[in-house]
C-alpha positions in Angstrom: -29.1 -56.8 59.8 -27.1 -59.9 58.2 -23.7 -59.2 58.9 -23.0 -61.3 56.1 -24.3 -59.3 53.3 -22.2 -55.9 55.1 -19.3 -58.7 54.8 -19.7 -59.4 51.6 -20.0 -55.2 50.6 -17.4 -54.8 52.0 -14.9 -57.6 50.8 -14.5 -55.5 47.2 -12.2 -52.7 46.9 -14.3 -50.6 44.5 -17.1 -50.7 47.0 -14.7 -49.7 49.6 -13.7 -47.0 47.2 -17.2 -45.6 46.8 -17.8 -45.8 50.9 -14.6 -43.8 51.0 -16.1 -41.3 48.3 -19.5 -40.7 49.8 -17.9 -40.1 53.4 -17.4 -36.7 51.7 -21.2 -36.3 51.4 -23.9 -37.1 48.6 -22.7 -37.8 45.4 -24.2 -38.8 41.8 -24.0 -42.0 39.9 -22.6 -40.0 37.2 -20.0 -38.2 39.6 -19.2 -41.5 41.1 -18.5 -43.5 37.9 -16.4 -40.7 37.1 -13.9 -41.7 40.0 -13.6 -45.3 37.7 -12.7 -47.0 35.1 -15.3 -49.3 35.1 -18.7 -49.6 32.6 -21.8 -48.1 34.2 -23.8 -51.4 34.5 -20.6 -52.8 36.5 -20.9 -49.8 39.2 -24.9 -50.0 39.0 -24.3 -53.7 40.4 -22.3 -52.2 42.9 -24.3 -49.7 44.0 -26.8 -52.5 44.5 -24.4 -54.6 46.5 -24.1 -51.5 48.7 -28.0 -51.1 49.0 -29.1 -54.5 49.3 -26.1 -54.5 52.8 -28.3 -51.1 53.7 -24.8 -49.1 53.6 -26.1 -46.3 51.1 -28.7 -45.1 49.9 -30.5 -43.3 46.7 -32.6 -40.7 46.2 -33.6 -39.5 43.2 -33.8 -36.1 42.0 -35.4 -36.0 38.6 -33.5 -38.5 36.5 -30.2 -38.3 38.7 -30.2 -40.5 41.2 -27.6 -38.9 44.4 -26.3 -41.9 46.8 -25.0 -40.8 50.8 -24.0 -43.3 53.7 -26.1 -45.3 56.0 -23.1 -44.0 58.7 -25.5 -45.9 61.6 -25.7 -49.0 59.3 -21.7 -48.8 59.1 -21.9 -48.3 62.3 -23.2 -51.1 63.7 -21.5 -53.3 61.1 -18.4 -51.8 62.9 -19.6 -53.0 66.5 -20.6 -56.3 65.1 -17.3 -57.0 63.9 -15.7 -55.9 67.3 -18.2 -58.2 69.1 -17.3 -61.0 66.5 -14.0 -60.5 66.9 -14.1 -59.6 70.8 -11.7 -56.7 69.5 -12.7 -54.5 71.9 -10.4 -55.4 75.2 
């Protein structure tokens, strides 16, 4: 994994904000740009941010597409930042 493209995920708040949504489960594009104020193609570019760093992923269901954590890819982001960091003493 490039810790760099997690990094760089993770360095925007509304990405944050959607982690922090989908830690409740699976949840829609639709029911997720509902949570902003923000056009659609803005969030889609998001959402690709966040795929591209393997933290969620999509599945579609017809023509809904449902996005839920990678929670072992935030995971080991998690170590890797202890270990970069030596935060773990």
């Amino acid at each position: 994994m490039h810790m760099s493209g997690v990094f760089k995920a993770l360095a925007d708040p509304t990405r944050r904000r959607i982690l922090e949504l989908l830690k409740q489960g699976p949840m829609s594009a639709g029911e997720l740009a509902d949570q902003f104020d923000l056009a659609k193609p803005t969030l889609s570019g998001h959402f690709a941010v966040l795929k591209e760093a393997r933290l969620i992923h999509g599945d579609r269901r017809g023509t809904t597409i449902y996005y839920g954590l990678n929670v072992s890819v935030l995971e080991e982001a998690l170590l890797g930042l202890l270990e970069t960091f030596d935060l773990r003493r």
